[in-house]
C-alpha positions in Angstrom: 12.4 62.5 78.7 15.7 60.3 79.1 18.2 63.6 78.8 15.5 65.6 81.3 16.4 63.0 83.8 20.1 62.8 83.5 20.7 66.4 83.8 22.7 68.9 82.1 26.1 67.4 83.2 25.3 63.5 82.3 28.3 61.8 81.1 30.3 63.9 83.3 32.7 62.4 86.0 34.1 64.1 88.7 36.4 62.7 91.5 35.9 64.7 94.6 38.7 64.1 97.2 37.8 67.4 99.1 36.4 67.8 102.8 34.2 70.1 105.1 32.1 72.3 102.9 33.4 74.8 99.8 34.5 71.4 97.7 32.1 69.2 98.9 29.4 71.6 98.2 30.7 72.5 94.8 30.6 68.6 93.8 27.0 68.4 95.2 26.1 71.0 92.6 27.9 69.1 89.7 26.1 65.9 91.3 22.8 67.2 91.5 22.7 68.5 87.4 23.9 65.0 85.9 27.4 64.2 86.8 28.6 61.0 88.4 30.5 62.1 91.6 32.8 59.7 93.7 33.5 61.2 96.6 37.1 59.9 98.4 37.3 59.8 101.9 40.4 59.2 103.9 40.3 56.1 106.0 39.1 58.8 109.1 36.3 59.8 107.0 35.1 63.8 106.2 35.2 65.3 109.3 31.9 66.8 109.2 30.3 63.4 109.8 30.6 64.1 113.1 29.4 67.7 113.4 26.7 67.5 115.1 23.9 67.0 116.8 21.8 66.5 114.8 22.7 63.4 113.9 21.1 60.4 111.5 22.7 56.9 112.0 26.0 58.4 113.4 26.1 60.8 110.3 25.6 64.7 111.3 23.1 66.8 109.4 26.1 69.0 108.5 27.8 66.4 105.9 24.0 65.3 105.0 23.4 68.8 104.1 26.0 68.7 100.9 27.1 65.4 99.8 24.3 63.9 97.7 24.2 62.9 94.5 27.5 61.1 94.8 29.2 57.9 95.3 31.4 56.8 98.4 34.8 55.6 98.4 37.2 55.7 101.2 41.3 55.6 100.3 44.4 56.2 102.3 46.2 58.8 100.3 49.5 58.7 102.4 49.9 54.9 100.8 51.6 54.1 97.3 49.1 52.0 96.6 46.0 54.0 97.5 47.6 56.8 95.5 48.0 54.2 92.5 43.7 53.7 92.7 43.3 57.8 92.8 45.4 57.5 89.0 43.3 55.0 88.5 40.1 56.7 88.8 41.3 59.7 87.1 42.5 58.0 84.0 38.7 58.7 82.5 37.4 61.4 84.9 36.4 64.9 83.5 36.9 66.9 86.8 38.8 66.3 90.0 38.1 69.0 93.0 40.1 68.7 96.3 40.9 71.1 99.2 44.3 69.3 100.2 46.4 72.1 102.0 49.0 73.4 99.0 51.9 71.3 98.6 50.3 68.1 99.8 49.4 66.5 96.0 52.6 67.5 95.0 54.8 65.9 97.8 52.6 62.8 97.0 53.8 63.1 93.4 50.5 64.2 92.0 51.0 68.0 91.5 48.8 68.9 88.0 51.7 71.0 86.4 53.9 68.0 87.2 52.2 65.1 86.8 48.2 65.4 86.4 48.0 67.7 83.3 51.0 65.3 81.5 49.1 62.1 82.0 45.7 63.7 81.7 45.4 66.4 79.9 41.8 67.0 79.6 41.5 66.5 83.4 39.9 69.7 84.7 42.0 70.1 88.3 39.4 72.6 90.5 41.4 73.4 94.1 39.7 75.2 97.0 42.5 76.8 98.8 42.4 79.7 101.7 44.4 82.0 100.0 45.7 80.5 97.3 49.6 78.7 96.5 51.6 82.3 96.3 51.7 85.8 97.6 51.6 87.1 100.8 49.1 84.7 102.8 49.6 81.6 100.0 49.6 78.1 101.1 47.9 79.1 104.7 44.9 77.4 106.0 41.6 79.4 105.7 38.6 78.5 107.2 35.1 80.5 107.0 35.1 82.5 109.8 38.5 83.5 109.8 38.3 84.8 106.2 34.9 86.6 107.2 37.4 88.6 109.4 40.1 89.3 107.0 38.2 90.0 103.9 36.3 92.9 105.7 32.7 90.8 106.0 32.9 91.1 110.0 33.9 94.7 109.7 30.9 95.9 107.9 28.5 93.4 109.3 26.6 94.3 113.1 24.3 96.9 114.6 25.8 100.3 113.7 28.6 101.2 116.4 28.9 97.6 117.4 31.3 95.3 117.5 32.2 93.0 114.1 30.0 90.1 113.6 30.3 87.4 111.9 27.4 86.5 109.1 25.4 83.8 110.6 26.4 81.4 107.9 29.2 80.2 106.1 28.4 82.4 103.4 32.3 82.9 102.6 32.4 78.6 102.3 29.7 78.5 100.3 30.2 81.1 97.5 33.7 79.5 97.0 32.1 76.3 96.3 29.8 78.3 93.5 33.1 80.0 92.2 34.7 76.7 91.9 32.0 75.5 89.5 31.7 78.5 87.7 35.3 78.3 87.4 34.9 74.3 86.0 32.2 74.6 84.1 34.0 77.5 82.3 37.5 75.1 81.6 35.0 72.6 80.3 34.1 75.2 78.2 36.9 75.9 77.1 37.9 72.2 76.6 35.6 72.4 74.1 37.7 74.2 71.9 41.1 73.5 72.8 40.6 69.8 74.0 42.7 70.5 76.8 41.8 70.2 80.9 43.3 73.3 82.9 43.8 74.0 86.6 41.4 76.1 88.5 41.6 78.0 91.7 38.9 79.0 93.8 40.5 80.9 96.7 38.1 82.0 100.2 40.2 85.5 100.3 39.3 85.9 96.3 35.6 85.0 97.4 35.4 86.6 100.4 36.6 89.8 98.8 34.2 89.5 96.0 31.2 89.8 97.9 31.9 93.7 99.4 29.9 95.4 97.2 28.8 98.2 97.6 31.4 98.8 100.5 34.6 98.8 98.2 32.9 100.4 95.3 32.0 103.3 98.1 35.1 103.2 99.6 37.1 103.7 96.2 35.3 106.8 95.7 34.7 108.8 99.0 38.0 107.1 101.3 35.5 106.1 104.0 36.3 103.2 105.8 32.6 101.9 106.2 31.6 100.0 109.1 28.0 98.7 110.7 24.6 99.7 109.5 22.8 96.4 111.4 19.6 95.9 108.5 20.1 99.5 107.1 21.6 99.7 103.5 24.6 101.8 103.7 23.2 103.7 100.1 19.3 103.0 99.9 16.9 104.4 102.3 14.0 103.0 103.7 16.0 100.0 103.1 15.8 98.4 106.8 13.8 96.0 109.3 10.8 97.9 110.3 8.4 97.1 113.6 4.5 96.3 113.1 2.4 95.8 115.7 3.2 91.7 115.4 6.1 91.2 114.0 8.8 93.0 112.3 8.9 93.5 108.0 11.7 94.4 105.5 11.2 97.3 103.3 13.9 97.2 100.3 12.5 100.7 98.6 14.9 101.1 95.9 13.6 104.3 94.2 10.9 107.4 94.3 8.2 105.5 92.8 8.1 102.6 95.0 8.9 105.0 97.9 5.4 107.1 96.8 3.8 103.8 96.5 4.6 102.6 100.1 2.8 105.8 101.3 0.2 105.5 99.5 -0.6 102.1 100.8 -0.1 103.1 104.7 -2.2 106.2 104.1 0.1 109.0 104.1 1.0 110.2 100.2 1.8 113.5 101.8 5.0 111.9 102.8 6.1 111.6 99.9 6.7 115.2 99.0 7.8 116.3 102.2 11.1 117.5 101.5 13.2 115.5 104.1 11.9 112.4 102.2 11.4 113.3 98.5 14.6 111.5 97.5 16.6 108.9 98.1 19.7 111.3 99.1 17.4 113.1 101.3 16.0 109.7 102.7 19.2 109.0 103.9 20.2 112.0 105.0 17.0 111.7 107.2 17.4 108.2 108.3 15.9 108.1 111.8 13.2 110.5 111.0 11.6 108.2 108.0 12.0 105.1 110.5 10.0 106.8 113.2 7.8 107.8 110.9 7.2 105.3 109.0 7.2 102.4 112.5 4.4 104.8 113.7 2.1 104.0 111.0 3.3 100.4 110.6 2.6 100.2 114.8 -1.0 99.7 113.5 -0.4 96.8 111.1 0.1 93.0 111.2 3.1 92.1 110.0 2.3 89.0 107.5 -0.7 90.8 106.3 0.8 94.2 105.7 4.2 92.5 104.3 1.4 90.7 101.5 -0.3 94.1 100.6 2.5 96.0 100.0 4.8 93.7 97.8 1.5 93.0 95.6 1.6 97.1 95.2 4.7 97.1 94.2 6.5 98.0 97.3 9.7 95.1 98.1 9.1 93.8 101.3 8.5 90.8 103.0 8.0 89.9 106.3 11.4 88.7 108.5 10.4 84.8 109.1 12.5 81.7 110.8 13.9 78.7 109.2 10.7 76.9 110.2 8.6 79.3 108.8 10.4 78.8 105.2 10.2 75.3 105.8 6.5 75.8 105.9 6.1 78.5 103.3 4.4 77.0 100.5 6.7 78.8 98.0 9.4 76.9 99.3 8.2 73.8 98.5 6.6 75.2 95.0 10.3 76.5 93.7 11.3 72.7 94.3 13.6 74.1 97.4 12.7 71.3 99.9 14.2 67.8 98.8 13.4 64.0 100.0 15.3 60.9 99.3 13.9 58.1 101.2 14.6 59.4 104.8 16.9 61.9 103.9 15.7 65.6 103.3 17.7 68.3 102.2 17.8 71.8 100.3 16.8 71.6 96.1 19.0 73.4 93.7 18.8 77.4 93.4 19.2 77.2 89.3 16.6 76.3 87.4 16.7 74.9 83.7 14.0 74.1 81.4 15.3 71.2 79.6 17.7 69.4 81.9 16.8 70.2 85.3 18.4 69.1 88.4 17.8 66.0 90.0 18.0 64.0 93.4 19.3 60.2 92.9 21.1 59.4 95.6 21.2 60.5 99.0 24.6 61.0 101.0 26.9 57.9 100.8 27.2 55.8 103.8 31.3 55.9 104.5 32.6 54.0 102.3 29.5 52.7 100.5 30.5 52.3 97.0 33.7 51.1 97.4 33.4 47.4 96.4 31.1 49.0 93.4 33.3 51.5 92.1 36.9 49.7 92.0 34.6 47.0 90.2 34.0 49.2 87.7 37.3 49.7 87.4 38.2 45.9 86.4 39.7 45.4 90.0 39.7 41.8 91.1 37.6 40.0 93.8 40.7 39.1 95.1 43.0 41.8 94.7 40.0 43.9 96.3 40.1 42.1 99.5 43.5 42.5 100.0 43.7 46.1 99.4 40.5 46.0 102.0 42.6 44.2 104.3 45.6 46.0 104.0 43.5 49.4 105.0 44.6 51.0 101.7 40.6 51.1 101.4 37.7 50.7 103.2 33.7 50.0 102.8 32.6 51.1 106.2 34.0 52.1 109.6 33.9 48.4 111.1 36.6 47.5 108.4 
């Protein structure tokens, strides 16, 4: 029961100096499996704090929304001394993960290849970067949205012949911050083995490129640039938002079977041999004929109860619901999705595991909450404590 509580990662700790979201969110995973996670903030505090409204005792739902499961520290980096306490805390941590802009560790003296890796070398160094040190683009800032529009996301997202949109989340943001675990959980891995630390590199271009499938795999072979399809799939057809007389559903028919199915449930096998619609080639050669089609039928449907019939036949579909309404679902809170520490709620862990689950100890760290606790641990003096408080090298809490 003991190693089903402390989570798949206990034992592990992880120093988290980054900000904003890909970092921060990537520590929250590592946080929320086992691993102890101090979380460094400059003497300004994570800028998402104040992201808001929403806001809970001055601390936006934005930074609430990925910083559990950790411990809160605040240093100033720029100081000798502050950067003496970051050694400090790295002399027995398993995994640091920052975001600093490329250059900045190293012009405080704390580059890995020059000093991290030869003091600790089983320190596992993950950096979230835009676009990573070299090339091109290397050492430039990147931010979400921006990358959404360079990495081609905007390009192919939006109602066909509109304008580029951008994906109404930070979706680039937040699969870096799953890359840069996969990426430390594979050096740790690997540490295993070799009993060495390595650096890792999660880049937003890298990510953001990643995730165009099947647009680059099309493109390779037929030299179409591919733009807009709004809910359509650019290769699967009926694969699209379709109208019912109360609401609208997604149908996500993948092949001929499930495409005869869906007739069959709404009444109509015939369609299924008709020859505009007999394949999925055809189907999408047809497009606007097997929506019409098929909304006429659906016209006579509600959607939630029609959505229910036709996924327990076998047909994928579901109907399209707000973030209230998956709040409410009673799946959501069934798959352990939906999360509450004392007042604070937040969103459970995607990955499941049978022995060593995920947990939720700690809710997000006031600023600066742990500070008198951690350097405690770290033999620090009462007295030397104060004065590094009083100095401003650290804090415990804005009004110091």
């Amino acid at each position: 029961m003991e190693q089903k509580q402390n989570g798949a990662l206990a034992g592990l700790k992880v120093i988290d100096l980054s900000r904003v979201l890909g970092g921060p969110f990537c520590a929250q995973i590592l946080g929320d499996h086992g691993a102890d996670v101090i979380k460094v903030e400059p003497p300004q505090g994570d800028e998402t704090r104040g992201w808001g409204p929403p806001f809970q005792e001055e601390t936006a739902s934005y930074y609430l929304g990925i910083n559990r499961n950790k411990r809160g520290i605040a240093i100033d980096l720029t100081r000798p001394a502050g950067r003496e306490l970051l050694l400090q805390l790295l002399a027995d941590a398993d995994v640091l993960v920052e975001n600093f802009k490329t250059g900045t560790l190293e012009k405080w003296g704390l580059g890995y290849e020059e000093t991290l890796s030869r003091r600790f070398p089983q320190l596992v160094h993950c950096r979230i970067s835009g676009f990573g040190a070299d090339g091109p683009l290397g050492g430039l800032p990147g931010y979400d949205a921006v990358i959404q529009a360079m990495a081609g996301l905007m390009s192919v997202n939006g109602e066909s012949g509109g304008e580029p949109l951008r994906v109404g989340l930070p979706v680039v943001d937040m699969v870096t911050g799953q890359n840069a675990v996969i990426g430390i959980l594979l050096a740790l891995q690997e540490r295993q083995r070799s009993g060495k630390g390595q650096f890792v590199e999660a880049a937003l271009y890298d990510s953001g490129v990643s995730l165009l499938h099947p647009h680059l795999p099309n493109y390779f072979l037929s030299g179409k640039r591919p733009g807009p399809t709004g809910n359509a799939h650019p290769n699967i057809a009926p694969y699209d938002t379709y109208a019912t007389r109360t609401g609208r559903i997604y149908l996500a028919v993948g092949n001929d079977g499930q495409f005869r199915k869906l007739c069959e449930q709404l009444g109509r096998p015939e369609m299924a041999s008709d020859s505009r619609f007999v394949t999925n080639g055809a189907r999408c050669a047809h497009r606007s004929e097997l929506k019409q089609a098929l909304e006429a039928l659906l016209a006579e449907c509600d959607c939630k109860p029609v959505a229910e019939q036709l996924i327990r036949s076998g047909v994928p579909c579901g109907p399209v619901l707000g973030v209230d309404e998956v709040v409410a679902h009673p799946h959501t809170a069934h798959r352990g999705m939906l999360v509450r520490i004392g007042d604070y709620q937040g969103t459970g862990a995607p990955v499941k595991l049978s022995r060593t689950p995920a947990t939720y100890r700690l809710k997000p760290p006031a600023f600066g909450g742990q500070t008198r606790e951690v350097f405690a641990e770290l033999g620090i003096p009462e007295d030397a404590l104060e004065a590094l408080l009083k100095d401003g090298v650290i804090k415990a809490g804005w009004e110091l």
